[in-house]
N, C-alpha and C positions, 0 to 999 in steps of 0.2 A: 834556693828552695829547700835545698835538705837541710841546711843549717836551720831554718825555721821552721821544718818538721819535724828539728830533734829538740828544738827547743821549745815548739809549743805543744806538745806531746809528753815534754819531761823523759825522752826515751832515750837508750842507749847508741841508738841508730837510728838516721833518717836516709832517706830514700827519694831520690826526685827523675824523672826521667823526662822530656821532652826539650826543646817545643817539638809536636810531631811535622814534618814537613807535610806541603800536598804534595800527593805524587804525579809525575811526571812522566808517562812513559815515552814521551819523546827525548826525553833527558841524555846525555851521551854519559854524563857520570850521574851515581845517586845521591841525595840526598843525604842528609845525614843528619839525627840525634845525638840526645847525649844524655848522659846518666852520671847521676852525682850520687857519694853514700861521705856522709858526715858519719866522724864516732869526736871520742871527746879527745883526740890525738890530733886531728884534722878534716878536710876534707879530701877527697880525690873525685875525680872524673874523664870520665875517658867520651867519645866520640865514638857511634857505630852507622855503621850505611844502612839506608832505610831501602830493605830489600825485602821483596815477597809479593805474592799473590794478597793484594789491597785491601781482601776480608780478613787475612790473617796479621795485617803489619803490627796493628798495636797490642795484641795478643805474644808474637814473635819479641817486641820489643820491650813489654814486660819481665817475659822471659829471659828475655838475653841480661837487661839488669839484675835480675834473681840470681843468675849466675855469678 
């Protein structure tokens, strides 16, 4: 997804995060995302746990890719 956000955009950097999970709070472990960032060298993507108060997750998890 970021590789075809950087390329349908013509941009330096693309950007992709999800799929977002549902949540779970019977869960014994969480969930997990993932975030991708293409530039024209490659891609990378990491995996983060999908943790928070259920109004804030995708708000948190925007933010945590920004970083």
């Amino acid at each position: 997804m970021a590789q075809n956000c950087r390329g349908r955009f013509n941009a330096d950097l693309g950007l992709a995060i999800g799929p977002f999970p549902d949540l779970d709070p019977a869960a014994t472990t969480p969930e997990r995302f993932h975030v991708a960032l293409a530039t024209r060298h490659g891609t990378r993507s990491k995996s983060y746990a999908f943790v928070g108060h259920p109004a804030l997750l995708r708000l948190l998890s925007a933010k945590r890719a920004l970083n």
